[in-house]
N, C-alpha and C positions, 0 to 999 in steps of 0.2 A: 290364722286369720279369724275374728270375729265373724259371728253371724251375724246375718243382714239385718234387719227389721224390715219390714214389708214397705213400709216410707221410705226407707233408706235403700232397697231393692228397687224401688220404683226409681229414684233420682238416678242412681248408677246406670238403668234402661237407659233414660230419657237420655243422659252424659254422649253413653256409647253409639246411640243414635245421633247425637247433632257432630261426634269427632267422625263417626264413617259417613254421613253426610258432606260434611267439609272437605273429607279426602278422597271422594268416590272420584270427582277428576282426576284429581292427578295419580289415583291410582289406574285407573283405567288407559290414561294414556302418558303415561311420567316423560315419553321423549318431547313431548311437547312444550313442557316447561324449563329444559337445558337452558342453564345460563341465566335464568331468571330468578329473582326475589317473589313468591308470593304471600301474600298477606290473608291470610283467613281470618272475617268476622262472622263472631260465633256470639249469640245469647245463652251461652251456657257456661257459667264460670268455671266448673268443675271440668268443664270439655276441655275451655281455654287454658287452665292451669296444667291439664297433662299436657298439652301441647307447648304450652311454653318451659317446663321442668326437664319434659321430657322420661317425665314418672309418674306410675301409678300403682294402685295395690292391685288392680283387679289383673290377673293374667292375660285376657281376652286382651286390653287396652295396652299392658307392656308390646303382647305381640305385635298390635295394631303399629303402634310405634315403632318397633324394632323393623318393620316395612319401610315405615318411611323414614329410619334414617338409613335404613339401604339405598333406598331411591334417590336420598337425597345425595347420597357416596356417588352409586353408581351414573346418577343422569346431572349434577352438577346442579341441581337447585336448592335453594334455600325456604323453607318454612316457617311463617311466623303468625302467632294468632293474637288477635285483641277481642277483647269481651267488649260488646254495645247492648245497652239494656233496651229491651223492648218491653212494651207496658202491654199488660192486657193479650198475653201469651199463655192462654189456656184451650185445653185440648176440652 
């Protein structure tokens, strides 16, 4: 794997914070969503693209993934994510 550049270390943060954000629900309580479709909108393309691939380079984010599609095996729901652009989304 390539080294990061300090830009490109900072976007991959920012990534893996709005994908565990998005799934801190349904990780915390996954029987809850048995039987259901849920849709995750996310401002973060990079977030949305491992979510919808179901791939990424970064180890942390395969694992993150490789959770929820246990969860989604084991508790019968289905995951899906759309990118919504928000303007003026600075920290």
């Amino acid at each position: 794997m390539q080294a990061l550049h300090d830009d490109d270390l900072d976007e991959v943060i920012i990534a893996i914070a709005e994908l565990v954000g998005a799934l801190a629900l349904v990780f915390q309580c996954p029987e809850r969503y048995s039987g259901q479709i849920l849709l995750l909108v996310c401002d973060n393309q990079v977030a949305v693209s491992w979510l919808q691939s179901r791939r990424a380079g970064v180890s942390l984010v395969r694992a993150i993934l490789h959770s929820l599609f246990r969860f989604e095996t084991l508790y019968e729901f289905w995951v899906y994510s759309v990118y919504i652009s928000t303007e003026n989304n600075v920290v």
